[in-house]
N, C-alpha and C positions, 0 to 999 in steps of 0.2 A: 562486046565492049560493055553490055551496059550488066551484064552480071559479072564484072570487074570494080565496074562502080557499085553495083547490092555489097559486093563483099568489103569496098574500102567504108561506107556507111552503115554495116555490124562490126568493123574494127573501133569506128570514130561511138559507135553509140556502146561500146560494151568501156570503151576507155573514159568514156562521161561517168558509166554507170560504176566503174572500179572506183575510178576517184571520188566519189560521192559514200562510197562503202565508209570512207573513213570519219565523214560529216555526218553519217546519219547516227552512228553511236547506237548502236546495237537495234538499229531501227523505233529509236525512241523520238527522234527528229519527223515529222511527218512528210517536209517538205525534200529534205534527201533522200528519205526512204521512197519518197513518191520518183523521184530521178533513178534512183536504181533500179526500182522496178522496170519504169518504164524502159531504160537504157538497155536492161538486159533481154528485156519482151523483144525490143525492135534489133536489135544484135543479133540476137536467133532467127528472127523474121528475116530479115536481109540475107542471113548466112545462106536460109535458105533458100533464099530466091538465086542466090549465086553458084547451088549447086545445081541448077537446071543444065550447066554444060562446064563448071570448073569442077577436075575430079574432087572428091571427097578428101583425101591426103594433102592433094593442091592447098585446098580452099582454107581447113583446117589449119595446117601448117604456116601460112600466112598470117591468118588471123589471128592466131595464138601467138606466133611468135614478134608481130609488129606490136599486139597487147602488150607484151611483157616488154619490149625494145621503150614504147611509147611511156609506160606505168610506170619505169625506172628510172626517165627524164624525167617528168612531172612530179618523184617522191625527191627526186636529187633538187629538182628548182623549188618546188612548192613548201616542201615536208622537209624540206635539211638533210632529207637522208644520206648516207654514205652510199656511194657508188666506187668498190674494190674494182681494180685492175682484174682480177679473178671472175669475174661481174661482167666486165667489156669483152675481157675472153670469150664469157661464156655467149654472150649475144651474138657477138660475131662468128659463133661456129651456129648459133640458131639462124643466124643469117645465109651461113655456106649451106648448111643442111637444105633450109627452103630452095635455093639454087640452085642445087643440086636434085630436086626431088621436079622442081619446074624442066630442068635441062633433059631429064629422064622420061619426063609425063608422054601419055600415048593421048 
């Protein structure tokens, strides 16, 4: 359970550290650029405390795919961004895939 938890806390810190990517402005900002770093430091760090018993494809797959699920709310709420029907598609087949690779795992 609890390298369940390492891997939802490198999702939550790599998704600080994305969003901050767009505030630091090429890392001219010191105080975003200081957030990225660290968000991405501890994101790898948790990941891998998570792979001590989640397979690697598992863990991976999760992580990447709730990032890109989570990064594409917060550019649709935050950032104005457009979020295409083509776009929700796509997430929910990275949703079936992870599902499907969990349902599979030995």
């Amino acid at each position: 359970m609890l390298n369940w938890i390492h891997l939802s806390i490198a999702i939550i810190a790599e998704v600080i550290a994305t969003s901050a990517l767009k505030s630091a402005e090429n890392f001219t900002r010191p105080s975003s650029s200081v957030i990225v770093v660290l968000g991405y430091v501890s994101a790898f760090y948790f990941l891998s405390l998570s792979l001590r018993t989640v397979p690697l494809a598992i863990a991976y797959a999760i992580w990447s795919g709730a990032g890109i699920a989570i990064i594409a709310i917060i550019g649709w709420t935050y950032y104005g961004q457009k979020v295409e029907i083509s776009s929700i598609v796509g997430m929910m087949l990275i949703v079936t895939g992870i599902i499907l690779l969990r349902i599979n795992a030995k």
